[in-house]
C-alpha positions in Angstrom: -13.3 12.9 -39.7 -11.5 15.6 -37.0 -14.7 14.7 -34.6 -13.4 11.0 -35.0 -9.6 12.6 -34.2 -10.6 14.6 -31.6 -12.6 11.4 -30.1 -9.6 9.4 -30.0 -7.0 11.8 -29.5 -9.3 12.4 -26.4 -9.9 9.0 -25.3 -5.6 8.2 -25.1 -5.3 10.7 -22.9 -7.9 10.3 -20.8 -8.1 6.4 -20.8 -5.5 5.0 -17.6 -2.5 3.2 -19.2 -3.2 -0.5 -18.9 -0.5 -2.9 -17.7 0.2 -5.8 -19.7 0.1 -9.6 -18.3 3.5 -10.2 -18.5 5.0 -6.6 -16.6 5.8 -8.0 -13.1 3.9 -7.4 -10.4 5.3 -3.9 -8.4 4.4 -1.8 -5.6 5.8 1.4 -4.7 5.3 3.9 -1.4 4.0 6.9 -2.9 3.8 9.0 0.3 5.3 9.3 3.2 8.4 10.5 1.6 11.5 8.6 2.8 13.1 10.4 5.5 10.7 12.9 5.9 9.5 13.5 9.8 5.6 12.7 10.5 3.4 14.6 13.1 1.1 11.7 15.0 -2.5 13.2 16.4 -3.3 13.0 20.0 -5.8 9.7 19.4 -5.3 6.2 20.4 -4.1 5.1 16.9 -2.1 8.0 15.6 -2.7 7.2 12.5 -1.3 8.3 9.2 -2.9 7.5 5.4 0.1 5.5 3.5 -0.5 5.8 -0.3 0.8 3.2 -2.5 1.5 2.7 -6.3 0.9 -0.7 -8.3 0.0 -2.1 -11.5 -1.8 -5.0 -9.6 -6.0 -3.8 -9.3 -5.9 -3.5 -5.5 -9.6 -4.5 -4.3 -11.5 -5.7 -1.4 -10.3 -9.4 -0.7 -12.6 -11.9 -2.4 -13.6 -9.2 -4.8 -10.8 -10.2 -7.4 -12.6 -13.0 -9.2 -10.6 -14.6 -12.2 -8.2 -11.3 -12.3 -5.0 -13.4 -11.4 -3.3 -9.4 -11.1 -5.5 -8.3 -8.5 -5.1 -8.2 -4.5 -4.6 -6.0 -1.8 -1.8 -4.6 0.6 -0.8 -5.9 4.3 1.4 -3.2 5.9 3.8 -4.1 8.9 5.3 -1.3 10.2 8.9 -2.0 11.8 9.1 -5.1 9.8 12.2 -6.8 11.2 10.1 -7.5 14.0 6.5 -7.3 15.7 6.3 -4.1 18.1 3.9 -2.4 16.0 1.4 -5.2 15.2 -2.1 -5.3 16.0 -1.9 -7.4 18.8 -2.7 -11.1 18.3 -2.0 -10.4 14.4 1.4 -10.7 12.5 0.8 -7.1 11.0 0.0 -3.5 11.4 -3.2 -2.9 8.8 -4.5 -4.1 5.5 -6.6 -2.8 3.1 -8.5 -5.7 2.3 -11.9 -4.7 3.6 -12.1 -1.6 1.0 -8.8 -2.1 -1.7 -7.6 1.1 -3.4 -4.3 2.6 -2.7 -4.3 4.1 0.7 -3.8 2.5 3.9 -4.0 3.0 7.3 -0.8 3.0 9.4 -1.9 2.8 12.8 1.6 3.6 14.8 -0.7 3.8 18.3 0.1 -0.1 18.2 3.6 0.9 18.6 5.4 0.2 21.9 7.0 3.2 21.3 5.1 5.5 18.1 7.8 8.2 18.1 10.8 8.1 16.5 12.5 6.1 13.6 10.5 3.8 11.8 10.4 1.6 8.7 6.7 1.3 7.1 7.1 -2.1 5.1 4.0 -2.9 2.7 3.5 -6.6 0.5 1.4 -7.4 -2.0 -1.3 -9.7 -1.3 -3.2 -12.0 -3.6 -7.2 -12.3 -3.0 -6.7 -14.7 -1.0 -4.1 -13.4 1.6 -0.8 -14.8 0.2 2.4 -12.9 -1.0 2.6 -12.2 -4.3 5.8 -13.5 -5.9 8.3 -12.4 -8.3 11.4 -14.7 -8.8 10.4 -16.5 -5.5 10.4 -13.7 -3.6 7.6 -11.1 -2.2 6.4 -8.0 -3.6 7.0 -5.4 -0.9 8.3 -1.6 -0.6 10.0 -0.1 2.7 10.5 3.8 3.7 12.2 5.0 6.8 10.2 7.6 8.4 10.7 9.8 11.7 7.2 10.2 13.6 6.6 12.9 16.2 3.5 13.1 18.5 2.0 16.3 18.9 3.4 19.9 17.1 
C-alpha cells in the first residue's frame, strides 16, 4: 500500500501538467527579459536563442499529425515592419524544421542590429497558418536593447 502511495505521489509530481482541449491556445516570451539590454557576437547573424512558453506541443512542421494543439513558432523581429526579415521572406526565423521552445533570432538581417528592438513571435499551426483565438493571432512581443560587441 505506501509503495502504491509513494508511486503515485511520485508520478504527480514528476508527470508535466497536461493542458486541457478547451484552455486557449497561448504563447509567452520566456527570455529575453523585456527591456533588458542584449550583447550581439561578432558573426554574420548575431544571433540570440529566444525561448518561448505554450501549451500548444511545438514540433517540426508536418510532424503534428491529428494533434489539432500542436505547431510551431514564426518570429519577426521589428514586427511593424520588414527591416529584419530574411530577405525574400516575410519573417526573421521559425522553428519549424526542429519544434521545441527555442528559437533563433537572427538580428544580422537587421538593417541596423543595434539598438531598440521589438522581438514579435505567432503561433503557427502544422501547416504554417496563425493560430487564432477570437479571430485574432496568437503572438507575444518584448522590447529589447541589442549591443554589438562588450
Amino acid at each position: 500500500m505506501n509503495r502504491m502511495k509513494i508511486i503515485c505521489l511520485g508520478l504527480l509530481l514528476f508527470h508535466p501538467v497536461m493542458v486541457g482541449a478547451t484552455d486557449a491556445p497561448n504563447l509567452e516570451i520566456i527570455w529575453p527579459l523585456p527591456n533588458s539590454t542584449i550583447p550581439l557576437g561578432a558573426d554574420p547573424e548575431k544571433a540570440i536563442g529566444v525561448l518561448v512558453k505554450s501549451n500548444f506541443a511545438l514540433l517540426p512542421a508536418g510532424r503534428c499529425g491529428t494533434n489539432t494543439r500542436c505547431g510551431h513558432i514564426h518570429m519577426k523581429i521589428d514586427p511593424d515592419g520588414d527591416t529584419c526579415n530574411i530577405p525574400g521572406r516575410a519573417y526573421n526565423s521559425m522553428n519549424s524544421d526542429f519544434g521545441g521552445d527555442l528559437i533563433k533570432a537572427n538580428f544580422g538581417h537587421c538593417q541596423n542590429p543595434e539598438g531598440q528592438h521589438v522581438i514579435g513571435v505567432l503561433l503557427a499551426d502544422d501547416n504554417h497558418k496563425p493560430v487564432l483565438v477570437d479571430g485574432k493571432p496568437v503572438t507575444a512581443l518584448v522590447p529589447v536593447s541589442t549591443k554589438v560587441g562588450n
